[in-house]
C-alpha positions in Angstrom: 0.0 0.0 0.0 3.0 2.3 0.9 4.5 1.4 -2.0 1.6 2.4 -4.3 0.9 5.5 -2.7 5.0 6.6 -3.6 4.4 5.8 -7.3 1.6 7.8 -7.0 3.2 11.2 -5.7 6.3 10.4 -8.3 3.9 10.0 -11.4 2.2 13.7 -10.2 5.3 14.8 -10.5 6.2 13.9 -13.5 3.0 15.7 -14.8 3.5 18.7 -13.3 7.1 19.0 -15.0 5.4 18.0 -18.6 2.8 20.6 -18.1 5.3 23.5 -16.7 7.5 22.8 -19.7 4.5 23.0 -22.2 3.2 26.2 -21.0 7.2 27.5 -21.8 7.3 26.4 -25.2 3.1 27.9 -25.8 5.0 31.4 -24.3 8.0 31.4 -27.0 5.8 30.2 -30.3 2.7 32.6 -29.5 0.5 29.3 -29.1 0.0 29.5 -32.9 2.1 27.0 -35.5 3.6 29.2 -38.1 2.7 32.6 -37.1 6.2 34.4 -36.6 7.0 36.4 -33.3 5.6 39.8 -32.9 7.5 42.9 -34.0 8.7 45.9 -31.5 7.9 49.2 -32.9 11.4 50.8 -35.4 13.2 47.3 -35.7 11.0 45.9 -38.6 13.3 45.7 -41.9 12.0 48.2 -44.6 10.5 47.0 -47.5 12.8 46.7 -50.8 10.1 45.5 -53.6 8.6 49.6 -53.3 5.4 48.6 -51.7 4.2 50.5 -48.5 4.9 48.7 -45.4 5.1 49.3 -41.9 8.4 50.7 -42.9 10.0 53.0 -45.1 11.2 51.4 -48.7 15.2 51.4 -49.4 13.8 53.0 -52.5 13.5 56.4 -51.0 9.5 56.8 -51.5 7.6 57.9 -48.8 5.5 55.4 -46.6 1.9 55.1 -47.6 -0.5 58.2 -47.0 2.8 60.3 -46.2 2.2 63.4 -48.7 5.1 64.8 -50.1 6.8 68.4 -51.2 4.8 70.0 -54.6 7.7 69.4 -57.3 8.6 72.8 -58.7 6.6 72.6 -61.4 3.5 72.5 -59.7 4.5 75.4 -58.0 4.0 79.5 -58.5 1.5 78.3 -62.0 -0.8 81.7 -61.1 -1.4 83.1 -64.5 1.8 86.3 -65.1 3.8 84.3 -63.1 7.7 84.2 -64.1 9.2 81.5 -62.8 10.0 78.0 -63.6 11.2 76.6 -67.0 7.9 76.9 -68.7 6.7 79.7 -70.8 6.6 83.5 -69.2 5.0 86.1 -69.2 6.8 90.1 -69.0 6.0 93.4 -68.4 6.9 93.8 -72.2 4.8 91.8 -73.4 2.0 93.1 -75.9 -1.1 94.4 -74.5 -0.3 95.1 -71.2 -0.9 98.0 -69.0 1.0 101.3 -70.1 3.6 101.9 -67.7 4.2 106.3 -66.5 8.0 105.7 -67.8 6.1 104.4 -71.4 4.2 107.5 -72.4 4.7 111.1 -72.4 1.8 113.5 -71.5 0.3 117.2 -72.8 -2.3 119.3 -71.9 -4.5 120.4 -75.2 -5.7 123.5 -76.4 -9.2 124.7 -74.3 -12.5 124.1 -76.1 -14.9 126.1 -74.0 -18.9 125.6 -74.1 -22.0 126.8 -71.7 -19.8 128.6 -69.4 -17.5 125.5 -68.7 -13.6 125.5 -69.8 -12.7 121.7 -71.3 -8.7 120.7 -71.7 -7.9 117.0 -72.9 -5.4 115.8 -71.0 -3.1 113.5 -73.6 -1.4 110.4 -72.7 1.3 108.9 -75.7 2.9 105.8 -75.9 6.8 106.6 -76.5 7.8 103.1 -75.7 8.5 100.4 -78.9 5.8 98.3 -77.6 1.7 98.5 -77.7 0.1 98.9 -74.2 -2.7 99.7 -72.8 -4.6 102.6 -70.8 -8.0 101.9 -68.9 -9.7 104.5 -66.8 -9.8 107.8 -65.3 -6.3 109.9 -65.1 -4.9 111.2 -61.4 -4.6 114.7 -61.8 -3.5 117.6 -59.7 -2.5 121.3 -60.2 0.2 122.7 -58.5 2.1 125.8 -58.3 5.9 126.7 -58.6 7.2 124.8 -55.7 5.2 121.6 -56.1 2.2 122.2 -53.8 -0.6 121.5 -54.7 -3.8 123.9 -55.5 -7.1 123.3 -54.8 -8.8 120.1 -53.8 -8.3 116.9 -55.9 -10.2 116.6 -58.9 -13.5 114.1 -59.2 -14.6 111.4 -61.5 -17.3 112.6 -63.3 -19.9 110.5 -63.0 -22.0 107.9 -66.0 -18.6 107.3 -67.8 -17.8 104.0 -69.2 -14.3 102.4 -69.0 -13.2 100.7 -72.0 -9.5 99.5 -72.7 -7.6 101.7 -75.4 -4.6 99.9 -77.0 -1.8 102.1 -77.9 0.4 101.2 -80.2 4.3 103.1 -80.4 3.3 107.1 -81.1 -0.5 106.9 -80.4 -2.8 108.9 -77.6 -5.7 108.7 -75.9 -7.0 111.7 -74.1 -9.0 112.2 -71.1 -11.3 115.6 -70.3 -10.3 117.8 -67.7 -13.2 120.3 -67.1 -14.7 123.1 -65.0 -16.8 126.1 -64.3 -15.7 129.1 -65.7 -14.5 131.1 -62.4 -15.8 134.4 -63.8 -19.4 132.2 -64.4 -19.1 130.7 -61.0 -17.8 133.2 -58.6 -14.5 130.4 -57.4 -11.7 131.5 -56.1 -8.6 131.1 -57.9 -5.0 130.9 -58.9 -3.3 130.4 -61.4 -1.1 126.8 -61.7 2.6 126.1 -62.4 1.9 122.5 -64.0 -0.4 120.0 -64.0 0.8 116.6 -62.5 -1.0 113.5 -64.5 -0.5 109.9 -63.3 -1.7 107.3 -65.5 -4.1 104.9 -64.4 -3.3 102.1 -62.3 0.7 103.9 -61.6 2.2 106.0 -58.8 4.5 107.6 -61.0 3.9 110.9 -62.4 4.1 113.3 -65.1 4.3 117.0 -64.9 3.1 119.0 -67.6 3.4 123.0 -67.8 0.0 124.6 -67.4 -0.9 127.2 -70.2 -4.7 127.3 -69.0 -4.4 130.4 -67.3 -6.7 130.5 -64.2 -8.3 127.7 -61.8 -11.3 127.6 -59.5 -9.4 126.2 -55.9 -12.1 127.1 -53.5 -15.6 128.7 -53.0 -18.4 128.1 -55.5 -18.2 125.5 -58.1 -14.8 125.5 -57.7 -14.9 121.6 -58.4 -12.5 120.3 -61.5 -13.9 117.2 -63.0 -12.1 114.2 -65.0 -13.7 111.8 -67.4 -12.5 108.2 -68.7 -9.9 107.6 -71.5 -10.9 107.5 -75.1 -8.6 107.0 -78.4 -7.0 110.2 -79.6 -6.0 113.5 -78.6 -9.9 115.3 -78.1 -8.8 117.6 -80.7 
């Protein structure tokens, strides 16, 4: 009986040993026959066929849904734009706006009417190119040392813009009108020059003033500009 009863504890033994080395081996293979051990995050060897992978590719593409750089061809394509190694566009090239240092400006002859005086102000493409004026002038008149007289001049009203193309040597004018200041009681002075800017510039032009008098203040002493048109207004 004793003797059955050591077998006994030596057999449990036994068992216990197989089952504490199973559960070892289940803890090294994942439990699962094939299936290879689980990876620690950065050690995983990069893919080399180009396909996305956890890694990056020794190819040097980026890992899929990583968005890369524009190229620079796909950059700065806003129409004018001179960059890249496509076709450009300049400030020289035809129809474009009429730069100040492209035209030359004058003051026309008076053509008076109901008690208003009525100058075209001329704008003339010297340049070797055709360009373009659009608009109303900037105008100011101002006396020997620069200053200016008077309030600035206003946009008469119910004009139409339209875009005149000049080519090398022709004008368009613009009309620079106002009350007679013997008609409308204004006070007045008479101007040194008349300093133009064409439209869409900051660059001016001066022009020597041969229109006698001004209205600058008081009644109707208001000097009113219209829209360019094609010619000179003569």
């Amino acid at each position: 009986m004793a003797h059955t009863s050591q077998s006994l504890r030596r057999g449990a033994a036994l068992l216990a040993s197989a089952v504490a080395a199973l559960g070892l081996l289940t803890a090294c293979g994942n439990g699962s026959p094939g299936k290879s051990p689980e990876s620690v995050s950065g050690t995983a060897a990069p893919a080399t066929d180009g396909s996305a992978g956890s890694g990056t590719s020794d190819t040097g593409s980026a890992p899929s849904g990583t968005s890369t750089a524009p190229s620079a061809s796909s950059r700065n394509t806003s129409t004018g734009s001179a960059t890249g190694g496509g076709g450009t566009t300049t400030a020289a090239a035809s129809g474009t706006r009429c730069h100040t240092s492209e035209l030359s400006a004058s003051v026309g002859g008076n053509n008076p009417g109901a008690g208003q005086e009525n100058f075209p102000i001329v704008l003339t493409n010297k340049s070797g190119r055709t360009c373009t004026v659009r608009g109303f002038p900037g105008a100011a008149f101002v006396d020997a040392s620069g200053s200016q007289l008077g309030p600035d001049p206003v946009r008469e009203s119910g004009g139409t813009a339209a875009t005149v193309t000049l080519k090398s040597g022709q004008s368009a004018w613009a009309g620079l009108t106002f009350s007679n200041p013997e008609v409308s009681g204004a006070k007045t002075a008479t101007p040194a020059a008349l300093v133009v800017t064409p439209p869409d510039e900051r660059d001016s032009l001066k022009v020597t003033w041969k229109g006698g008098t001004v209205p600058v203040s008081g009644n109707a002493s208001s000097v009113r500009l219209t829209v360019f048109s094609a010619g000179t207004g003569a």
